[in-house]
N, C-alpha and C positions, 0 to 999 in steps of 0.2 A: 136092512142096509140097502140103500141104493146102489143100483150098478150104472157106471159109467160109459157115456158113449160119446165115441171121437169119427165117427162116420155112420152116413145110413146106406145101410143094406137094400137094395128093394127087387122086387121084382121085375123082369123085363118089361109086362104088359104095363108098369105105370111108367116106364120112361118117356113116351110120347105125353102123355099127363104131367110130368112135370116140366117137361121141354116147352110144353105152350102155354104152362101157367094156369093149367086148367086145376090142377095138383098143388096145392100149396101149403098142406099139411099131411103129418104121418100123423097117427095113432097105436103108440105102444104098448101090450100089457107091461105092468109093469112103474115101478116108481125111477123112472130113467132120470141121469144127471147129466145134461150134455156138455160138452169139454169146449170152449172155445165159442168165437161166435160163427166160424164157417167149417163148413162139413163136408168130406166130400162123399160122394154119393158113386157106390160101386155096386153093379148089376153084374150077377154069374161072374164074380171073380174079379171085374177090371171097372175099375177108374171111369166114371163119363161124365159127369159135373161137378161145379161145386154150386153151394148153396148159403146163404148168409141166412142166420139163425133171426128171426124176429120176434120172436117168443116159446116160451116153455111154459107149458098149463099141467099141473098134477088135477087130477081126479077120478072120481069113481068112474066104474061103467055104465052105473046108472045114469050119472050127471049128462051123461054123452047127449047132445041134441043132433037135430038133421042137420044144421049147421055145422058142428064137428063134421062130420057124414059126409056133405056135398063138398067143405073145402079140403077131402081125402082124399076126393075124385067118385064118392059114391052117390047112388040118386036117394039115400036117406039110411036110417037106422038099421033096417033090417038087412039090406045089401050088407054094408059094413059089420055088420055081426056075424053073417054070413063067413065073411072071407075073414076076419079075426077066428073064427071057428079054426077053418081050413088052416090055418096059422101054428094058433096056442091050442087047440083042441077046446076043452071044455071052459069054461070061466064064469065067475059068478060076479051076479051084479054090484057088490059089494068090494072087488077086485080097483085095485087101483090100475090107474093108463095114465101116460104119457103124449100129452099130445104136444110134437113140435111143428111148430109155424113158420116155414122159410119163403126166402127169395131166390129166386135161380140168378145167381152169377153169372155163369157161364156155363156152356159141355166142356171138356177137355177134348180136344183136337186129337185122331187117330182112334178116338172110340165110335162106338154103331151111333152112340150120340149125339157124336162132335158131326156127325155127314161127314168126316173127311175118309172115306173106305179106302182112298189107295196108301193113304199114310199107315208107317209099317204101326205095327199095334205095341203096348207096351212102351210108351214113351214113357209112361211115367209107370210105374212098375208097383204091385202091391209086394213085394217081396222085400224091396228095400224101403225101409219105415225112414231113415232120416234123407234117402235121395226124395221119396214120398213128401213130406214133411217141408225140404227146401221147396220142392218144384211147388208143392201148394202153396207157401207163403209167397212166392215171387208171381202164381198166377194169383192170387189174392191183393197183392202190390197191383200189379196192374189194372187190374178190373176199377179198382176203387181210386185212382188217378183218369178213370172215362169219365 
């Protein structure tokens, strides 16, 4: 059974990677189902972008090329096995992944991501799922009327 996913998680060290576009794919273990076409994207807890979905790839690990690899943010197959190690632990080549392909939106304004540091933090709150929810449809409303 597939598990569903309605935001990515990431690590702090790829926020600048995706902030400049250098980052424009995750790779999931896993046979992931993403909910929706935009995502938002929370690092250590809070809220910093959203991202518009441009494709969903199922395959093996095998399948994986450098090209999955460098538009991960890594310089080839081996780095990103690497740091999938560091992750999931073990995994075998025959393991299904998930690779999604986005577009950076926006940051959300008052995150480490938005640059706005004096803005108080918690504007948009992962605690409350439907305040969550409005504020993202309404910053999704505006982006896509630029």
């Amino acid at each position: 059974m597939a598990r569903s996913l309605s935001m990515l998680t990431v690590k702090k060290k790829y926020l600048k990677l995706i902030l400049s576009g250098r980052k424009t794919s995750t790779i999931r273990l896993g046979n992931l189902q993403v909910r929706g076409r935009y995502l938002k994207v929370v690092s250590s807890g809070r809220p910093v972008a959203v991202v518009r979905v441009e494709e969903v790839i199922h395959k093996k690990v095998k399948d994986l090329t450098d090209e999955d690899a460098e538009l991960d943010g890594f310089s080839g197959l081996a780095e990103l096995f690497r740091e999938l190690r560091s992750i999931y632990g073990d995994f075998m080549l025959e393991d299904d992944i998930t690779i999604i392909r986005f577009s950076l939106v926006r940051a959300i304004e008052g995150s480490e991501a938005g640059g706005n540091h004096g803005a108080p933090r918690g504007r948009i709150s992962t605690r409350g799922v439907d305040v969550n929810r409005t504020s993202l449809q309404s910053q999704i409303k505006r982006a896509e009327r630029r």
